[in-house]
ZATIVO-818041 format. One record per atom (N, C-alpha, C, O): residue in three letters; atom name; x, y, z. Coordinates in steps of 0.2 Angstrom, whole numbers, padded with zeros to 4 digits, m for minus. Example, Ala and Ser with C-alpha at 12.3 -4.5 7.8 and 13.67 -1.06 7.14 Angstrom:
<gukols>
<gukol res="ALA" atom="N" u="0066" v="m0028" w="0039"/>
<gukol res="ALA" atom="CA" u="0062" v="m0022" w="0039"/>
<gukol res="ALA" atom="C" u="0066" v="m0016" w="0039"/>
<gukol res="ALA" atom="O" u="0071" v="m0017" w="0042"/>
<gukol res="SER" atom="N" u="0064" v="m0011" w="0035"/>
<gukol res="SER" atom="CA" u="0068" v="m0005" w="0036"/>
<gukol res="SER" atom="C" u="0064" v="0000" w="0039"/>
<gukol res="SER" atom="O" u="0067" v="0006" w="0040"/>
</gukols>
This chain:
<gukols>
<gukol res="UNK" atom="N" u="0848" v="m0133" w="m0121"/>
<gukol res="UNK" atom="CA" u="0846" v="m0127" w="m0118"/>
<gukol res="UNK" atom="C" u="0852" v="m0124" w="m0115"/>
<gukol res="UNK" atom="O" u="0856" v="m0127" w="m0111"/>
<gukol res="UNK" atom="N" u="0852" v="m0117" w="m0115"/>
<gukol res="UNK" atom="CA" u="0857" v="m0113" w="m0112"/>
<gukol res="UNK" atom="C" u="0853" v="m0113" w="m0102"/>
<gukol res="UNK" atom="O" u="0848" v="m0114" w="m0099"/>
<gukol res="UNK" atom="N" u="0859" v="m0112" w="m0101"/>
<gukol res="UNK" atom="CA" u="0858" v="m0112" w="m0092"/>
<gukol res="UNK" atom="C" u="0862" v="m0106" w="m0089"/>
<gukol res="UNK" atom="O" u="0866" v="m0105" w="m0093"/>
<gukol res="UNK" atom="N" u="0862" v="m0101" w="m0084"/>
<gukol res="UNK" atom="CA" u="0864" v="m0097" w="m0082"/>
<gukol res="UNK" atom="C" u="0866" v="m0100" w="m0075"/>
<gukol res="UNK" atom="O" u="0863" v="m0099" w="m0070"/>
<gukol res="UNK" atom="N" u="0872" v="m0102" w="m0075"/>
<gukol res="UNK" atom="CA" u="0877" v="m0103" w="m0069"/>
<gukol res="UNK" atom="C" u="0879" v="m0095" w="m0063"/>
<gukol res="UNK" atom="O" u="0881" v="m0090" w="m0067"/>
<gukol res="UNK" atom="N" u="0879" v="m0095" w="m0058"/>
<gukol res="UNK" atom="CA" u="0880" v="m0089" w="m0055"/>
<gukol res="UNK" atom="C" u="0885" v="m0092" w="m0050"/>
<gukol res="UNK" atom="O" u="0882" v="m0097" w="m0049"/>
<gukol res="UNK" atom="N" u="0889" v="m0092" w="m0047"/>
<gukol res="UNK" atom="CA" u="0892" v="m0092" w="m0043"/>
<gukol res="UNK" atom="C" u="0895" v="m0085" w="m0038"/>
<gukol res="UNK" atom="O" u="0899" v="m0081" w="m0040"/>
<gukol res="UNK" atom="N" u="0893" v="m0084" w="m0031"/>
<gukol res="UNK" atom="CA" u="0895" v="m0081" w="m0027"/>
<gukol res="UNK" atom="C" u="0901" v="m0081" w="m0024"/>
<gukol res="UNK" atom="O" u="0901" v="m0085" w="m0019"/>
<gukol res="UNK" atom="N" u="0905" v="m0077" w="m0024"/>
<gukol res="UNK" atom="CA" u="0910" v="m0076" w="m0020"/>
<gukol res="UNK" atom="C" u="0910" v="m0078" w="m0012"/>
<gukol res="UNK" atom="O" u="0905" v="m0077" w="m0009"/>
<gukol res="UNK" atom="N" u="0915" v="m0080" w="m0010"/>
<gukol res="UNK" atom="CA" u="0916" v="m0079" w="m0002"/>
<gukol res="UNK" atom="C" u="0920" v="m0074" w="m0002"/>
<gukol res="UNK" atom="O" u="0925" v="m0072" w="m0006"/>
<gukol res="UNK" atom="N" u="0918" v="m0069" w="0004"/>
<gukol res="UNK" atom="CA" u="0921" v="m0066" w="0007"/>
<gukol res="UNK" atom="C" u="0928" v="m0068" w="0005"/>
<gukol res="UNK" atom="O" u="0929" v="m0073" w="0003"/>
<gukol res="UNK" atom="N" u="0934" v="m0061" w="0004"/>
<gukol res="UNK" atom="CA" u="0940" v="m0063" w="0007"/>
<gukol res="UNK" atom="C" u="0943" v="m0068" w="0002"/>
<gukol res="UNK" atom="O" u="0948" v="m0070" w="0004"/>
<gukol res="UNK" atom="N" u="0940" v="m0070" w="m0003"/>
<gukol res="UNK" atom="CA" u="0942" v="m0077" w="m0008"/>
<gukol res="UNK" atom="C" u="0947" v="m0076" w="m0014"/>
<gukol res="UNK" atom="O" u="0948" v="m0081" w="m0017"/>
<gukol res="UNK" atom="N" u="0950" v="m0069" w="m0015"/>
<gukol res="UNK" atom="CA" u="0954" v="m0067" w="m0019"/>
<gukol res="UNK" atom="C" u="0960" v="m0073" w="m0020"/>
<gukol res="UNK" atom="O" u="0960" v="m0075" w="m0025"/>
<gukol res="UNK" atom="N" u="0963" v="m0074" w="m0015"/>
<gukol res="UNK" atom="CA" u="0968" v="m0076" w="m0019"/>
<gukol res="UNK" atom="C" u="0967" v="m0084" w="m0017"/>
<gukol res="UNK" atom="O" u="0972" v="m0086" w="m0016"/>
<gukol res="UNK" atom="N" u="0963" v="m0087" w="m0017"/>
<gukol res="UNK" atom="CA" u="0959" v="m0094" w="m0019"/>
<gukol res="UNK" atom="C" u="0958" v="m0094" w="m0026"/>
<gukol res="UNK" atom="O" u="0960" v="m0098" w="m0031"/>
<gukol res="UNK" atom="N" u="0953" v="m0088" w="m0027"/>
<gukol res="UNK" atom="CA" u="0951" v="m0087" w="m0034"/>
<gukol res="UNK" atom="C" u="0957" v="m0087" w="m0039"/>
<gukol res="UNK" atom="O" u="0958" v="m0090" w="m0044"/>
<gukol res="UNK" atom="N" u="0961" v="m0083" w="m0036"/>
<gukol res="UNK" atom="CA" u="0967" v="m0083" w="m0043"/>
<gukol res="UNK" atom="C" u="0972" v="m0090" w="m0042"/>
<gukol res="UNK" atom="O" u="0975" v="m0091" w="m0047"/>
<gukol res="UNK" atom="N" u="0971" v="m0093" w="m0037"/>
<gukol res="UNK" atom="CA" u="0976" v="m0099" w="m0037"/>
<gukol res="UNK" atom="C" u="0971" v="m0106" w="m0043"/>
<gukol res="UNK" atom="O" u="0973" v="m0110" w="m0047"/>
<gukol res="UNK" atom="N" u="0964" v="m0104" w="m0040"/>
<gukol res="UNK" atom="CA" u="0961" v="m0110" w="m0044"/>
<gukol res="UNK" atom="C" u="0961" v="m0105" w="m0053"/>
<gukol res="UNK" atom="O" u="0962" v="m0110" w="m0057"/>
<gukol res="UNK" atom="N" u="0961" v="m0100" w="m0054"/>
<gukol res="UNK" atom="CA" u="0957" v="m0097" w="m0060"/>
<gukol res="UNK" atom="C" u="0961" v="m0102" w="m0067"/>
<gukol res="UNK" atom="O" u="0958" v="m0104" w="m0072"/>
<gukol res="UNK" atom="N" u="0968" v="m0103" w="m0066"/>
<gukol res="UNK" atom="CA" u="0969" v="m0108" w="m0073"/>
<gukol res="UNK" atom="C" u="0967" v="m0115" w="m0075"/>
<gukol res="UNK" atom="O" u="0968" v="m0118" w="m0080"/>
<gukol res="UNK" atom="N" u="0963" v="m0117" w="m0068"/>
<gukol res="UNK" atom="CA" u="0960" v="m0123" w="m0071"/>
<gukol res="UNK" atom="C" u="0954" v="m0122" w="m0073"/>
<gukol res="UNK" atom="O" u="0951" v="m0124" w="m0078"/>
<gukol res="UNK" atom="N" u="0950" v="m0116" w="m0068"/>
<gukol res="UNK" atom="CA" u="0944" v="m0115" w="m0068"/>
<gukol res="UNK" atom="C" u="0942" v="m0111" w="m0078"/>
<gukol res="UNK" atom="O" u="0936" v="m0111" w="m0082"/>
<gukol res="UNK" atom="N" u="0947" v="m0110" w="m0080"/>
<gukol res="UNK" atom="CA" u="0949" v="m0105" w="m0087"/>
<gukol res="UNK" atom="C" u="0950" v="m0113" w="m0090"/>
<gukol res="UNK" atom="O" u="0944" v="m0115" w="m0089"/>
<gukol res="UNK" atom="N" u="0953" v="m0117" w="m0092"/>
<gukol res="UNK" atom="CA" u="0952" v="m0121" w="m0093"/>
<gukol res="UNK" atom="C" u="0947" v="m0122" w="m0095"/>
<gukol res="UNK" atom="O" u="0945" v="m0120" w="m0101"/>
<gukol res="UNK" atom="N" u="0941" v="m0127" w="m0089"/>
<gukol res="UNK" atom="CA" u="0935" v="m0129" w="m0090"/>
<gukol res="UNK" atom="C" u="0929" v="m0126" w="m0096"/>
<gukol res="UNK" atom="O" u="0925" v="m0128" w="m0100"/>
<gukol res="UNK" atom="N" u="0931" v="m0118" w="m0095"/>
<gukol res="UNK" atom="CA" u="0929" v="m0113" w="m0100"/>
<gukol res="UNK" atom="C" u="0931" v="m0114" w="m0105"/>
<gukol res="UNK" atom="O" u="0927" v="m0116" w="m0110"/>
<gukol res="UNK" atom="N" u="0939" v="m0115" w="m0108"/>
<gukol res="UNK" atom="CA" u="0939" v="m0114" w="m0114"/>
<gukol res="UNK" atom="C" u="0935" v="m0123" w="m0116"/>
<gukol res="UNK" atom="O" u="0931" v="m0122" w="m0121"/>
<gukol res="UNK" atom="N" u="0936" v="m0128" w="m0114"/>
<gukol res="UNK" atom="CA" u="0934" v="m0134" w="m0115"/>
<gukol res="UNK" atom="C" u="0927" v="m0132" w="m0120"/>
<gukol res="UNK" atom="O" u="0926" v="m0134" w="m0126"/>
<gukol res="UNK" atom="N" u="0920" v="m0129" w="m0114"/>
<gukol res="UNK" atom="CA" u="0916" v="m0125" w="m0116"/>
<gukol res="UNK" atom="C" u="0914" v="m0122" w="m0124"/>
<gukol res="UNK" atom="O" u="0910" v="m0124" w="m0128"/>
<gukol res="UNK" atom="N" u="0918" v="m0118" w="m0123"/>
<gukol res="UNK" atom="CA" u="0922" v="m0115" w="m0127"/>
<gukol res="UNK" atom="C" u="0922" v="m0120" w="m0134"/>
<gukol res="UNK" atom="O" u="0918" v="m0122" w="m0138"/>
<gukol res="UNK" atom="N" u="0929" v="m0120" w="m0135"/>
<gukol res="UNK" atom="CA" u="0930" v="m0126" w="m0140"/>
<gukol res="UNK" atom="C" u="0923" v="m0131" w="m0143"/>
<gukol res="UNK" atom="O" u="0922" v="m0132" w="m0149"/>
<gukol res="UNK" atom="N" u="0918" v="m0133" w="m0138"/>
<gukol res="UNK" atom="CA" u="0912" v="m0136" w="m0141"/>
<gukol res="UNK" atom="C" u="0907" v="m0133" w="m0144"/>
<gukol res="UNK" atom="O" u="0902" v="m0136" w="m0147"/>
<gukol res="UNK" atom="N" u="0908" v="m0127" w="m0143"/>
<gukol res="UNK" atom="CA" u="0901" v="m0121" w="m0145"/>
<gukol res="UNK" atom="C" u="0897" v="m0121" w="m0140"/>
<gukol res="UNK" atom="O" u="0891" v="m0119" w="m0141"/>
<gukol res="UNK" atom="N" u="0898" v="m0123" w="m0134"/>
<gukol res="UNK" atom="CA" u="0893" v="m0123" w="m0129"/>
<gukol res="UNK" atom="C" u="0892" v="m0116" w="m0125"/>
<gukol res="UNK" atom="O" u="0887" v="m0115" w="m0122"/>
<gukol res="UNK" atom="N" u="0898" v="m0111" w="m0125"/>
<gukol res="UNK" atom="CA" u="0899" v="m0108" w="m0122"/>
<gukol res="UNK" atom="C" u="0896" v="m0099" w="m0123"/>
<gukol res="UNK" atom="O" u="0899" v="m0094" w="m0127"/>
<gukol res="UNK" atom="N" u="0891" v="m0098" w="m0120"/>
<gukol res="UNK" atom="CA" u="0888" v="m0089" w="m0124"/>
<gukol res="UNK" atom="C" u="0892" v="m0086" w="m0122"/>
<gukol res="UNK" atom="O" u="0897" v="m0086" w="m0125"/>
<gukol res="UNK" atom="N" u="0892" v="m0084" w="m0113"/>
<gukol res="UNK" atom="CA" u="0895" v="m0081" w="m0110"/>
<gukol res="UNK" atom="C" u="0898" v="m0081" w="m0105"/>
<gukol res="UNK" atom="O" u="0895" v="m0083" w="m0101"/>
<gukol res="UNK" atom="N" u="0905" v="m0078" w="m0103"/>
<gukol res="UNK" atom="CA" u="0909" v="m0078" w="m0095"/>
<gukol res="UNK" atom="C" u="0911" v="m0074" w="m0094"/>
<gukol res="UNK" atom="O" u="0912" v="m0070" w="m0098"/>
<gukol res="UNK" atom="N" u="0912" v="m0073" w="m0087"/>
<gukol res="UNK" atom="CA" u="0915" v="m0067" w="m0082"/>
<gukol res="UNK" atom="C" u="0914" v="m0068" w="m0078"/>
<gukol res="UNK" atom="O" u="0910" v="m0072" w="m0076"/>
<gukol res="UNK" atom="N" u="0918" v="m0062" w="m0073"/>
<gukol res="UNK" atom="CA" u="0918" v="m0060" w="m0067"/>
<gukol res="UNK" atom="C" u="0915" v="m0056" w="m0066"/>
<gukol res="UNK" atom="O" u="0913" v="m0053" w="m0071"/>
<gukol res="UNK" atom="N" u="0912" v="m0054" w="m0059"/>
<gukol res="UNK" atom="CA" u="0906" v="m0047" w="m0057"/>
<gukol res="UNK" atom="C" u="0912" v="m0045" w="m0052"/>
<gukol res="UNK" atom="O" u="0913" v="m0046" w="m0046"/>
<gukol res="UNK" atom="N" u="0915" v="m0041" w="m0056"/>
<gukol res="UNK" atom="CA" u="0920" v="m0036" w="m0048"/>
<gukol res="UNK" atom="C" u="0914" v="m0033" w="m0044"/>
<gukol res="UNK" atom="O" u="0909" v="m0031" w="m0046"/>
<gukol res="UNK" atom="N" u="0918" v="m0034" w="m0036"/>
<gukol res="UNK" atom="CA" u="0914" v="m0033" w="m0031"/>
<gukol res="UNK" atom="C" u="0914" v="m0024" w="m0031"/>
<gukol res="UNK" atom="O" u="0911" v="m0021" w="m0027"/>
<gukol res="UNK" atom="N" u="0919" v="m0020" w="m0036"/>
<gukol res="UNK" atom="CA" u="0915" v="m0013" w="m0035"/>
<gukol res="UNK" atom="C" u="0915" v="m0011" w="m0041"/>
<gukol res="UNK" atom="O" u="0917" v="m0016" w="m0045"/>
<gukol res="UNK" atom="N" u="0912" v="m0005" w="m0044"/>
<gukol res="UNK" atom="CA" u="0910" v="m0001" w="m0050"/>
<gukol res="UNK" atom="C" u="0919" v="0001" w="m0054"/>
<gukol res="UNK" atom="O" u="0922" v="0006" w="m0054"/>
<gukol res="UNK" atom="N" u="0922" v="m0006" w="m0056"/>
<gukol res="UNK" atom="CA" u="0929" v="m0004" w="m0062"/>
<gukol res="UNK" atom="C" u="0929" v="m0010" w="m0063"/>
<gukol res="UNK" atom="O" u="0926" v="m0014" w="m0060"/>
<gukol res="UNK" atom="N" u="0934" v="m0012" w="m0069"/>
<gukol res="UNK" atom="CA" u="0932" v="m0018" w="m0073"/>
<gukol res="UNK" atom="C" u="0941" v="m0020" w="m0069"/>
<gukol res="UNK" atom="O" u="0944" v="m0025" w="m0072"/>
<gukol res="UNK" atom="N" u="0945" v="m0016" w="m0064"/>
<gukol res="UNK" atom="CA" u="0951" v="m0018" w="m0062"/>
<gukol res="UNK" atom="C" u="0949" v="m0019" w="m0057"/>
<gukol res="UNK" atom="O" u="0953" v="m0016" w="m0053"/>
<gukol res="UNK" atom="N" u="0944" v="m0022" w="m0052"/>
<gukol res="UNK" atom="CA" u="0945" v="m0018" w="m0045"/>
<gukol res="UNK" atom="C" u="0950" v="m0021" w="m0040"/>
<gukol res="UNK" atom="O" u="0948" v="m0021" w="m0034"/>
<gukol res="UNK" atom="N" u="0958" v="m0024" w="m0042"/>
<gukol res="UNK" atom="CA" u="0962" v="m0024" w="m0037"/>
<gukol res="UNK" atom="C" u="0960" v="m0027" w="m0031"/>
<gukol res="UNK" atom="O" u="0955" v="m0032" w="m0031"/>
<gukol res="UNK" atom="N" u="0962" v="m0025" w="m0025"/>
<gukol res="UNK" atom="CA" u="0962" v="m0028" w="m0019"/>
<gukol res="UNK" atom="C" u="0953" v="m0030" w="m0019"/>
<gukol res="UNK" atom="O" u="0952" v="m0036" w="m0017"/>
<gukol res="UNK" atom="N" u="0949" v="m0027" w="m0019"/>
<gukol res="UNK" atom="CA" u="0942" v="m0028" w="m0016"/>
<gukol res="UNK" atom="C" u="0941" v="m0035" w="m0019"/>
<gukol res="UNK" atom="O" u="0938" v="m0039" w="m0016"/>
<gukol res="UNK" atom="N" u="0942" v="m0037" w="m0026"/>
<gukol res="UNK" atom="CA" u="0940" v="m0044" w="m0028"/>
<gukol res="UNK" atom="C" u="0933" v="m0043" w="m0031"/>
<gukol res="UNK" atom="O" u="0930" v="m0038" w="m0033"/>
<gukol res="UNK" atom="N" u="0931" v="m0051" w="m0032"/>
<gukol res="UNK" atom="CA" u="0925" v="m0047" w="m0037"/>
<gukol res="UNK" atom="C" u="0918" v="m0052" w="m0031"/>
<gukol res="UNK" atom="O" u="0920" v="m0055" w="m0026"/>
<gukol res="UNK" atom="N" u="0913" v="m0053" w="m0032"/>
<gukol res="UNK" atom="CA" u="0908" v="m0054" w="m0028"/>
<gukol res="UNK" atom="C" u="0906" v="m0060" w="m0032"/>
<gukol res="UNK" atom="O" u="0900" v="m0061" w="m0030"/>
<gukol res="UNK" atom="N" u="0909" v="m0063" w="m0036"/>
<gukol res="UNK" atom="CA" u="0907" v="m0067" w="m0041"/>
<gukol res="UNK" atom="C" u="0908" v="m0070" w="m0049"/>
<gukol res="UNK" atom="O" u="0911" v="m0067" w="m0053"/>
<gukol res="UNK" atom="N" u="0905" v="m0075" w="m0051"/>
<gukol res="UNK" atom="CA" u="0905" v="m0076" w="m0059"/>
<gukol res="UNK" atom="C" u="0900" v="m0078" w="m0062"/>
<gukol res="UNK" atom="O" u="0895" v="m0082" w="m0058"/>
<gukol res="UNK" atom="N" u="0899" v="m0077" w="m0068"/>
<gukol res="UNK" atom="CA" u="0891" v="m0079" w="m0072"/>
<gukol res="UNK" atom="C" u="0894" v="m0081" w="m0077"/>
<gukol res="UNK" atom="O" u="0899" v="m0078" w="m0079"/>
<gukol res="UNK" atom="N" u="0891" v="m0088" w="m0081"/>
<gukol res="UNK" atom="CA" u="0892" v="m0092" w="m0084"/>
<gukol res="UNK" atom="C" u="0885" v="m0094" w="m0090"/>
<gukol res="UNK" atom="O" u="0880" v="m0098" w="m0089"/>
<gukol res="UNK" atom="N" u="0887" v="m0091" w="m0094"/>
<gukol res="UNK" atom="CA" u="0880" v="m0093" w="m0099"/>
<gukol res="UNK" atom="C" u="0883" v="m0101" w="m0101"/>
<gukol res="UNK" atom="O" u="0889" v="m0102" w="m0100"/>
<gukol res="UNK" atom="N" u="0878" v="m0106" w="m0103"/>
<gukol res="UNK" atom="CA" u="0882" v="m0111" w="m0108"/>
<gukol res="UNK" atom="C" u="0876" v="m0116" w="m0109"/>
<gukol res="UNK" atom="O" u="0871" v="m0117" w="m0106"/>
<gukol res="UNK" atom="N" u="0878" v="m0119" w="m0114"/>
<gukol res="UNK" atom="CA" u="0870" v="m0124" w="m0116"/>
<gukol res="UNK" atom="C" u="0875" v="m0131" w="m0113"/>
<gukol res="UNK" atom="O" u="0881" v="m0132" w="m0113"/>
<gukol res="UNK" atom="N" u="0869" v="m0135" w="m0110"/>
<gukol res="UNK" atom="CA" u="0869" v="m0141" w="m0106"/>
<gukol res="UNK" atom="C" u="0863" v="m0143" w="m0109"/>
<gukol res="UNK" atom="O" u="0858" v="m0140" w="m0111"/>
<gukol res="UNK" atom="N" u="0864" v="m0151" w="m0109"/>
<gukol res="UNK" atom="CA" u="0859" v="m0156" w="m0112"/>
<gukol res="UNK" atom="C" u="0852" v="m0154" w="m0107"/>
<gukol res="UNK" atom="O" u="0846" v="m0154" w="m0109"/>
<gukol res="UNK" atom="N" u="0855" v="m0153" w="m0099"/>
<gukol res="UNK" atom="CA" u="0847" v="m0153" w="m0094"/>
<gukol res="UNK" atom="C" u="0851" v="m0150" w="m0086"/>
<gukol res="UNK" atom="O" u="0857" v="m0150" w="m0084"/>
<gukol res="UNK" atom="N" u="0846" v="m0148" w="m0085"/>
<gukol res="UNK" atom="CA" u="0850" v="m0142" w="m0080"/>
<gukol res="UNK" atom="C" u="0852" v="m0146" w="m0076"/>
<gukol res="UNK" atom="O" u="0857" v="m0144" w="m0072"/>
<gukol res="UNK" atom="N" u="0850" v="m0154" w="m0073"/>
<gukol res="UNK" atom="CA" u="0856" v="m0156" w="m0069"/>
<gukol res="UNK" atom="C" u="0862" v="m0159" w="m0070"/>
<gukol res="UNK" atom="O" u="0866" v="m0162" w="m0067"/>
<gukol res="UNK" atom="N" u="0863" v="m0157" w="m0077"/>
<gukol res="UNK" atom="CA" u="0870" v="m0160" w="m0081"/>
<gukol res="UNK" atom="C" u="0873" v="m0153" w="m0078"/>
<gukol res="UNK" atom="O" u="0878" v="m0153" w="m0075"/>
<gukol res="UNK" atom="N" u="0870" v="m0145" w="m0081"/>
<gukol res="UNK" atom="CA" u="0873" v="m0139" w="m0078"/>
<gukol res="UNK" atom="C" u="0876" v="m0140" w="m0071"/>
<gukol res="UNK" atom="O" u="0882" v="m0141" w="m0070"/>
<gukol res="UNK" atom="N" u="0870" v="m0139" w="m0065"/>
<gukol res="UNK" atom="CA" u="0873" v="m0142" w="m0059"/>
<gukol res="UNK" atom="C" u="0879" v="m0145" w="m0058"/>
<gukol res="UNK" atom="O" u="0883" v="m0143" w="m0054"/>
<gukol res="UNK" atom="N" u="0879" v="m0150" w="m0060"/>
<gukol res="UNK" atom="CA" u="0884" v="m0156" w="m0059"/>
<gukol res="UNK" atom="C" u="0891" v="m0153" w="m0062"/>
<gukol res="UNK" atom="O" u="0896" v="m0154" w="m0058"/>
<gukol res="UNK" atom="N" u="0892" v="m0149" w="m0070"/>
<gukol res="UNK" atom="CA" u="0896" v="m0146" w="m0072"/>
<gukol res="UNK" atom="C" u="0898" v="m0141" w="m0065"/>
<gukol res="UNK" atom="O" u="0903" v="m0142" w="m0062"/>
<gukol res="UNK" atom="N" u="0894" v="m0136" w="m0063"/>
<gukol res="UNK" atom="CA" u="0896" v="m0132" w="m0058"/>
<gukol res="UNK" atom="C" u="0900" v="m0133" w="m0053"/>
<gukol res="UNK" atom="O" u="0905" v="m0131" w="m0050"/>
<gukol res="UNK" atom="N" u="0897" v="m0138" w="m0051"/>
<gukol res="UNK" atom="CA" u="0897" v="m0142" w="m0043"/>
<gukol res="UNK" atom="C" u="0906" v="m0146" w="m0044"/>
<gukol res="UNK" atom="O" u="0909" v="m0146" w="m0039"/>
<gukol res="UNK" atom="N" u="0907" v="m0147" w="m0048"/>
<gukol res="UNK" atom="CA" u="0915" v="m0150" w="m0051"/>
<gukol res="UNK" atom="C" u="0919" v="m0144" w="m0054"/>
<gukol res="UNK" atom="O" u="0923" v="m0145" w="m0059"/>
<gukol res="UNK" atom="N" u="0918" v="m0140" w="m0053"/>
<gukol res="UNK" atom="CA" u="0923" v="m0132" w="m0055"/>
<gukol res="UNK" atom="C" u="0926" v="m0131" w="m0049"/>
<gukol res="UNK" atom="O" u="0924" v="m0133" w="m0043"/>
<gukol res="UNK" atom="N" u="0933" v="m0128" w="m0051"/>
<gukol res="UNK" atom="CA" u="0938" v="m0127" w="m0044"/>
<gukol res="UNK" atom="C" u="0935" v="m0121" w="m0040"/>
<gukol res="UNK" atom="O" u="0937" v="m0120" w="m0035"/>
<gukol res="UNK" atom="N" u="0933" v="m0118" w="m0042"/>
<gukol res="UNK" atom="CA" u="0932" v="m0112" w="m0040"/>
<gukol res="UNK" atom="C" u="0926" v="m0115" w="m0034"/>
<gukol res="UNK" atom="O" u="0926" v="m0112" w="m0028"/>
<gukol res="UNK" atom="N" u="0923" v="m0119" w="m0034"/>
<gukol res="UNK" atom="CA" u="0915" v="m0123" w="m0030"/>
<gukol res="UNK" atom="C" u="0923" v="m0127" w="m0025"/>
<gukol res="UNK" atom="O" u="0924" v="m0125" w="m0019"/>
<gukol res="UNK" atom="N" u="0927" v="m0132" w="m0031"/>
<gukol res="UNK" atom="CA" u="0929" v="m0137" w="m0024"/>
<gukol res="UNK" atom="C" u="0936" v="m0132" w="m0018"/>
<gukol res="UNK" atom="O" u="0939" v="m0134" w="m0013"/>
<gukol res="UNK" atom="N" u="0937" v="m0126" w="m0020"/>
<gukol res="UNK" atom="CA" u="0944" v="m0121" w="m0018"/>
<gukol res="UNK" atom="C" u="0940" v="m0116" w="m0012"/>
<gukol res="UNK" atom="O" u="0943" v="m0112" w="m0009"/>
<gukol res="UNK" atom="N" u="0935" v="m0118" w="m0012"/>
<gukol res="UNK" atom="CA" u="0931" v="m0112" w="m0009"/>
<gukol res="UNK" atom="C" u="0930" v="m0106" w="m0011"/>
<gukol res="UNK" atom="O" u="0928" v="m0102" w="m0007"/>
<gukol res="UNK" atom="N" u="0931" v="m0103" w="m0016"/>
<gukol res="UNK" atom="CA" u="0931" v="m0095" w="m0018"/>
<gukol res="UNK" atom="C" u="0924" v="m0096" w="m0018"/>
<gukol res="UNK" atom="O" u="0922" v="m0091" w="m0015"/>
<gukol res="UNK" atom="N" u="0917" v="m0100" w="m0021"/>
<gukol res="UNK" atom="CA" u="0909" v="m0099" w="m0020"/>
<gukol res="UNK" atom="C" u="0907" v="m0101" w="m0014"/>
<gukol res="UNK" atom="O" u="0908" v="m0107" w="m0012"/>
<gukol res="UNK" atom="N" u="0905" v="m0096" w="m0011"/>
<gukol res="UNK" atom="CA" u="0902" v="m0098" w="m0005"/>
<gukol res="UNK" atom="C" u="0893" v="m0100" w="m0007"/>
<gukol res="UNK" atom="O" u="0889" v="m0103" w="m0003"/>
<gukol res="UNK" atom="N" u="0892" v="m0097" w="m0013"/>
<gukol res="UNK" atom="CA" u="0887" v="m0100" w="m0015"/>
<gukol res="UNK" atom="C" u="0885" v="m0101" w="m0023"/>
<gukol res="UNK" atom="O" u="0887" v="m0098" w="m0027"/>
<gukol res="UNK" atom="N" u="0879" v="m0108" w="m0024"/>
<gukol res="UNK" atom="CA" u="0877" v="m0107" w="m0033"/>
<gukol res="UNK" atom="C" u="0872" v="m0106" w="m0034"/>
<gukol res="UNK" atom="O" u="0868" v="m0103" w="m0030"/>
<gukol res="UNK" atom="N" u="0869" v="m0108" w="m0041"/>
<gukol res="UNK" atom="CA" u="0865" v="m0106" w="m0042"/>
<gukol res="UNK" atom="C" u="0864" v="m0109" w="m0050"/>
<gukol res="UNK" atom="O" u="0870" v="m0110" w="m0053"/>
<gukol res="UNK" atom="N" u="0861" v="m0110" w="m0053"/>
<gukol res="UNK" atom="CA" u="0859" v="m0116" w="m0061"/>
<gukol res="UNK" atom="C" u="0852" v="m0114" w="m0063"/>
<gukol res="UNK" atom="O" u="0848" v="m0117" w="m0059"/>
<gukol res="UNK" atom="N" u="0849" v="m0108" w="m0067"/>
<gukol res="UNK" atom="CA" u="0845" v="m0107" w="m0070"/>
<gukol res="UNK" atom="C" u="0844" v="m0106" w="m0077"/>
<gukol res="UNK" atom="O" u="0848" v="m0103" w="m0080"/>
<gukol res="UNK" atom="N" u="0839" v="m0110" w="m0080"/>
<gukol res="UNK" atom="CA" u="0838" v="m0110" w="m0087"/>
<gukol res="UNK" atom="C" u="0839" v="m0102" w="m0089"/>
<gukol res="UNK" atom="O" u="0837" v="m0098" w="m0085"/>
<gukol res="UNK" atom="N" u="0841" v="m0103" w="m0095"/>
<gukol res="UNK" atom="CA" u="0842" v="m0095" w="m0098"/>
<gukol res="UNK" atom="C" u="0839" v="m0097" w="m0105"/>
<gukol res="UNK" atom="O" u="0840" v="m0103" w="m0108"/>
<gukol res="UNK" atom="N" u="0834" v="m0090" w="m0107"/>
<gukol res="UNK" atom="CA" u="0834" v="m0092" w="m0115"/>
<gukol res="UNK" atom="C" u="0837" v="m0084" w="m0116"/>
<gukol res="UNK" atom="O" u="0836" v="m0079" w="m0113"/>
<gukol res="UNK" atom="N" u="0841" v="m0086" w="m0124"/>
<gukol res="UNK" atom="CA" u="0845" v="m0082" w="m0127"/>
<gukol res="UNK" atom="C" u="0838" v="m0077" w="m0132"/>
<gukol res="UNK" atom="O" u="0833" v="m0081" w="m0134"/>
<gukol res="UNK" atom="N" u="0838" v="m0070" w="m0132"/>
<gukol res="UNK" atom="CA" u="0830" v="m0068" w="m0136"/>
<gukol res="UNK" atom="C" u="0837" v="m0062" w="m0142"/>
<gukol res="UNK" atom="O" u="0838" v="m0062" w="m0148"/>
<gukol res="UNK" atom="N" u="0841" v="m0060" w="m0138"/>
<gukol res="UNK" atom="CA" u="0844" v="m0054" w="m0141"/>
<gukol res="UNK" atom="C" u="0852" v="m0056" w="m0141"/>
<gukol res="UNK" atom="O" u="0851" v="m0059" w="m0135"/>
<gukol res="UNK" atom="N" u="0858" v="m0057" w="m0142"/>
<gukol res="UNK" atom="CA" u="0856" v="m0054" w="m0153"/>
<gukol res="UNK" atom="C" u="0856" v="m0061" w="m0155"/>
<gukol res="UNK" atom="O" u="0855" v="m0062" w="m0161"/>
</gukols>
């Protein structure tokens, strides 16, 4: 079943986020590579797909997991969780309807 990972930003967590972001890109492509992976990104914390200094407020992670505490557990061991850049998470089943 796919799962809807969210991670919240901490405040102020820019350059945590970019010091962790090549391992964190990593664990994605790994994802990735398996077919497990819908979708990734970041939520810039303002309205541009560059937003420079402001940073972004977060990232959302589609991806199929055997059972949402196998998601969790994936999350919870992401550098972005152990570097501090999420100040908060979140693991919600997602079902895929469109396309």
């Amino acid at each position: 079943m796919f799962y809807a990972l969210i991670g919240e930003d901490t405040p102020g967590s820019l350059d945590k986020r970019m010091a962790a972001r090549p391992a964190h890109l990593a664990r994605l492509q790994a994802l990735s590579d398996e077919g497990r992976l819908l979708i990734a990104g970041p939520m810039p914390a303002i309205d541009s797909p560059d937003p420079g200094p402001a940073g972004f407020a977060g990232s959302l992670v589609v991806a199929e997991f055997p059972s949402q505490t196998e998601a969790e557990a994936w999350l919870a061991a992401d550098p972005y969780v152990s570097e501090g850049v999420f100040a908060r998470t979140s693991v919600r089943p997602f079902k895929k309807v469109l396309p």
